[in-house]
C-alpha positions in Angstrom: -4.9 66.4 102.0 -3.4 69.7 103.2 -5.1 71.2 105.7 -5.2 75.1 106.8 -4.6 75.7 110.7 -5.3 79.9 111.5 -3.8 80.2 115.4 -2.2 82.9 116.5 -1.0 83.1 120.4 -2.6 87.2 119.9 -6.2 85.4 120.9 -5.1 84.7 124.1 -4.6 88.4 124.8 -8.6 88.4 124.9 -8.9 88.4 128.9 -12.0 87.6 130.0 -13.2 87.5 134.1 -12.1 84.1 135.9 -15.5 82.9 136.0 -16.7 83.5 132.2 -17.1 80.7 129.8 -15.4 81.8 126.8 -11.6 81.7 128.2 -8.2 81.5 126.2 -8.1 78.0 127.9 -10.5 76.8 125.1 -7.6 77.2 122.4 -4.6 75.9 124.5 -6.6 73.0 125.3 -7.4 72.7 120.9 -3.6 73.3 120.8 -2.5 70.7 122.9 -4.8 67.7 121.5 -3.8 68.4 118.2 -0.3 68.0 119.0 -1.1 65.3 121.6 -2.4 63.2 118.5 0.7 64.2 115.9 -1.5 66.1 114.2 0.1 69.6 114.9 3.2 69.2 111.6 0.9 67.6 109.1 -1.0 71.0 109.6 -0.2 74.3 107.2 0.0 76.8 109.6 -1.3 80.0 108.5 -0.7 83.6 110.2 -4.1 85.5 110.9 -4.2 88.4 108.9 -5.0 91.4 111.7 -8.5 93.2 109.8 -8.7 96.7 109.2 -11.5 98.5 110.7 -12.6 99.1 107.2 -12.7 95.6 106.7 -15.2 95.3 110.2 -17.2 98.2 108.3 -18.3 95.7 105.3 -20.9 94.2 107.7 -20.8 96.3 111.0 -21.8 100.3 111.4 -19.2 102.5 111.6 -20.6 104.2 115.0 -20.4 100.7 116.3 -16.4 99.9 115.5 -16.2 103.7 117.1 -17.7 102.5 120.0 -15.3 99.7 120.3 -12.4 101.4 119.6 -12.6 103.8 122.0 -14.4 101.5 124.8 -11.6 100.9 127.2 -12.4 98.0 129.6 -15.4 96.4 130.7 -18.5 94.9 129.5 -19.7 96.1 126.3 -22.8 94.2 126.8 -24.2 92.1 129.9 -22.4 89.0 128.7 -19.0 90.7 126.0 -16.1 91.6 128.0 -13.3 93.9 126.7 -9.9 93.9 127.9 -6.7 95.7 126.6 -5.7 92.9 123.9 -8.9 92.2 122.7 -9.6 94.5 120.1 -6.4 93.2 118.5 -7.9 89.6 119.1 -10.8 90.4 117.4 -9.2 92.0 114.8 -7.3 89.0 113.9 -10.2 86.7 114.4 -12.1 88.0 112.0 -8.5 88.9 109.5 -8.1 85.2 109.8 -11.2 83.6 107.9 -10.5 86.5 105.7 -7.2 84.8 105.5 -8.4 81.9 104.9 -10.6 82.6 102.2 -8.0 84.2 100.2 -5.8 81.1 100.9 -8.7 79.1 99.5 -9.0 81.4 96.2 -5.7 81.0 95.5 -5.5 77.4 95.8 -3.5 77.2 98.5 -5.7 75.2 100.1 -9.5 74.0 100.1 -10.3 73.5 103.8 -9.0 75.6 106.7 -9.7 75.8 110.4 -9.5 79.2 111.9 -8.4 78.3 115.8 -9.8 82.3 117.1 -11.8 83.9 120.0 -13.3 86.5 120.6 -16.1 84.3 118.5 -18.4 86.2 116.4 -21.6 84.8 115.0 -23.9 86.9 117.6 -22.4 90.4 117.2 -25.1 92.1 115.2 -24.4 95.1 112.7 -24.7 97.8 115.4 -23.6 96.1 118.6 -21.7 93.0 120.2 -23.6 90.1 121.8 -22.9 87.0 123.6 -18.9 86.7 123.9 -18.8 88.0 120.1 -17.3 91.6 119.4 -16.8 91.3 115.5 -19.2 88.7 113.3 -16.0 86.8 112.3 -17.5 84.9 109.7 -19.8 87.9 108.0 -16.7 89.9 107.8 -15.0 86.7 105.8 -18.0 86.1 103.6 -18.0 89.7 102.5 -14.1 89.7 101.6 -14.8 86.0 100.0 -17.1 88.5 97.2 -14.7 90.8 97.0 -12.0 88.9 95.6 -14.2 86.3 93.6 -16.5 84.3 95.6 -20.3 85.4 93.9 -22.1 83.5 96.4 -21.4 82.4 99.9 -22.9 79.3 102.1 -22.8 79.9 106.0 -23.0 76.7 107.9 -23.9 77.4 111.7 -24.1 74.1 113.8 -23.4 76.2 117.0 -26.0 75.3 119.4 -27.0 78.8 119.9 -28.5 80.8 116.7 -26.3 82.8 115.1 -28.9 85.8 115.3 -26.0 88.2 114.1 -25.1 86.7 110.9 -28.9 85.8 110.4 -29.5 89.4 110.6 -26.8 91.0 108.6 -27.3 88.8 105.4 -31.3 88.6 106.0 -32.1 90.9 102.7 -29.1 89.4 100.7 -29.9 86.8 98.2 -26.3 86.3 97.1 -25.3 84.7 101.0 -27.1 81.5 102.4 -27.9 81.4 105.9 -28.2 78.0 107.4 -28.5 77.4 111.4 -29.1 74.2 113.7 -29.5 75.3 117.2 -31.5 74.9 120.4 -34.7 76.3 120.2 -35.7 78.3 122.4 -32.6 78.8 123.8 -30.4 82.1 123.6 -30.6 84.3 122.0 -34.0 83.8 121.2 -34.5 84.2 117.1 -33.9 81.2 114.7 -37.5 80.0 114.8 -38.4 78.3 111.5 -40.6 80.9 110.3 -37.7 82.9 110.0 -36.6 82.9 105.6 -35.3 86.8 105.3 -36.5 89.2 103.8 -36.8 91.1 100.9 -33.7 90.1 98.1 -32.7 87.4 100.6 -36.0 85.9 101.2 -35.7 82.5 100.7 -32.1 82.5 101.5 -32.2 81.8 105.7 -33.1 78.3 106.8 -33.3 77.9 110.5 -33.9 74.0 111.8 -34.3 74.6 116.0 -33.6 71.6 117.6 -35.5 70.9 120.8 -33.9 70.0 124.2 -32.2 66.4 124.2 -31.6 66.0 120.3 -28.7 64.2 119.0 -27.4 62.5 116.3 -30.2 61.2 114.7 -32.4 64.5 114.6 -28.7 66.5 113.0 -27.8 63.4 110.9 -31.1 64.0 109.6 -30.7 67.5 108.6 -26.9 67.5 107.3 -27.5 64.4 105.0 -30.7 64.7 104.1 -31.5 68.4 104.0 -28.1 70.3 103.7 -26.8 68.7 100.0 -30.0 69.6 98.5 -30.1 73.6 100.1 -26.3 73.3 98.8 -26.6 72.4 95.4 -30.1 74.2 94.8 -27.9 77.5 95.8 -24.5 76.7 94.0 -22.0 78.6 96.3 -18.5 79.3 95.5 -17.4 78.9 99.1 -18.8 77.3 102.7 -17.9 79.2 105.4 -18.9 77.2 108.5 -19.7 78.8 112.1 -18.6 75.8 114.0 -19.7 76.1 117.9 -19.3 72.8 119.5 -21.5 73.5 122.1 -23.8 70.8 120.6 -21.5 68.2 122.3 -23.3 66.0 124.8 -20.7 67.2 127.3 -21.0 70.9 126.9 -22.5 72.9 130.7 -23.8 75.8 128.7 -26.8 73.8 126.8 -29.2 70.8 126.2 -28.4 68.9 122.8 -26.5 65.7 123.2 -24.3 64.8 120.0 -21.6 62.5 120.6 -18.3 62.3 118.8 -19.6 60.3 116.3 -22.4 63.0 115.8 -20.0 65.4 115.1 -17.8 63.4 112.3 -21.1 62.3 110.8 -21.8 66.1 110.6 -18.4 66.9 109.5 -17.9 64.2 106.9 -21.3 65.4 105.3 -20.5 69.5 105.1 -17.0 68.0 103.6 -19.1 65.8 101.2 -20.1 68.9 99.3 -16.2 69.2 97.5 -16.6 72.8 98.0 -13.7 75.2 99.7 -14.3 75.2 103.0 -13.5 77.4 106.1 -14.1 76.1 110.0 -14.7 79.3 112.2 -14.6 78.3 116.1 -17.4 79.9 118.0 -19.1 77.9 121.0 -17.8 74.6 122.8 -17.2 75.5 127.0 -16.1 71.8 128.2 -12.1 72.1 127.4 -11.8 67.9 126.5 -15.1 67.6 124.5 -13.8 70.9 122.6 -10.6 69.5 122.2 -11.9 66.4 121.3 -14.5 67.8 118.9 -11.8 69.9 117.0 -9.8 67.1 116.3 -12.4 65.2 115.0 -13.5 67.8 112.6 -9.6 68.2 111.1 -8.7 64.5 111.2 -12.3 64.6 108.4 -10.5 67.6 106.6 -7.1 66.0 106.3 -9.2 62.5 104.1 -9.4 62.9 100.8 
């Protein structure tokens, strides 16, 4: 099966300080294992579209993309840094799942992985949050509407909760929220009592995970819980927020799925025969991440 590959060398222009966490070294090191296991030319490699800030104004405020625009350098917020290229990072990052959703609607392809950084599932309407500028994955379900996908299923396995997308599809019945994370853990929201609101109550499903969980406890909710949320809701298109921070090796948390947790996971969001497109967020230890990546495309490219 053809499988969509979004990379661009423009989101390694996102400079963060020496000591952060999210570092360009995370996609040279995806870059490197795929070729390292000949997977690299079997990939269709797809150019990141770079977003207008129009596009960024479906689901952010426009005071907000203001803000960013005319930042300048520094932290944004106590953990977002902002250096020269990474406004044109972000851009791109979220311009490529909205690149791969139009690949998808045109049949191009059915499954994509979008390789980007700056990540985005914790920037919230109004500000940025937790290493995420633009909510890549918000701005891509809202261009998957506008050219023909009614309803949209976000998938967050990220081991922190997506509190961002959570929030800025929270009253909208027409986008599925669905989150496994650490709980608590940061940023503090995705407790189970949380459904949405209004329109779009009903239409969040948050499943924290406590400290030490693993394969069994997220075998249990991607096979047994997610097909049923899936069909019940009938989505044109899964867009998944896919942090791999949930690997047992990963510094910056406490869930431990192994490799095999993460195919099991993989292979059953594939199961659903729906388009699909992979957005990296999380994953801070460079050979699980590497590792975890190629996993998820060596699922995508089976029948």
């Amino acid at each position: 099966m053809k499988v969509g590959f979004v990379y661009d060398e423009v989101f390694l222009q996102h400079e963060t300080p020496g000591w952060h966490p999210e570092c360009k070294e995370r996609l040279t090191s995806i870059v490197s294992t795929l070729k390292g296991a000949s997977l690299w030319n079997r990939l269709m490699h797809i150019r990141p579209r770079k977003a207008g800030f129009s596009d960024i104004e479906m689901v952010h405020q426009h005071r907000y993309v203001e803000k960013v625009r005319q930042f300048g350098e520094g932290y944004i917020d106590p953990d977002t840094y902002i250096s020269g290229g990474s406004i044109d990072a972000a851009l791109c990052a979220a311009g490529a799942v909205m690149e791969a959703a139009e690949q998808c609607r045109k049949g191009q392809v059915t499954r994509v992985f979008c390789a980007v950084r700056p990540p985005g599932h914790h920037a919230e309407a109004d500000r940025a949050m937790g290493f995420c500028i633009f909510n890549n994955v918000a701005v891509g379900a809202r261009y998957a509407q506008k050219i023909g996908f009614e309803k949209v299923f976000i998938i967050d396995f990220d081991v922190h909760h997506g509190n961002g997308t959570q929030h800025i599809f929270e009253e909208d019945e027409s986008v599925y929220y669905f989150s496994t994370h650490q709980y608590p853990h940061y940023p503090g929201t995705g407790s189970d009592s949380e459904h949405g609101t209004g329109k779009g109550k009903c239409f969040t499903r948050n499943i924290p995970m406590m400290i030490g969980s693993g394969d069994r406890e997220f075998f249990s909710a991607y096979h047994d819980l997610l097909p049923r949320i899936v069909n019940e809701f009938d989505p044109g298109i899964l867009m998944v927020s896919a942090g791999y921070d949930i690997h047992k090796d990963d510094p910056l948390a406490s869930i431990r799925v192994s490799d095999e947790g993460i195919r099991d996971m993989v292979k059953s969001i594939l199961s659903l025969r729906l388009p699909t497109v992979f957005s990296l967020e999380g994953g801070y230890n460079l050979k699980a991440l590497g590792g975890s990546v190629l996993i998820t495309i060596e699922e995508m490219m089976k029948d």
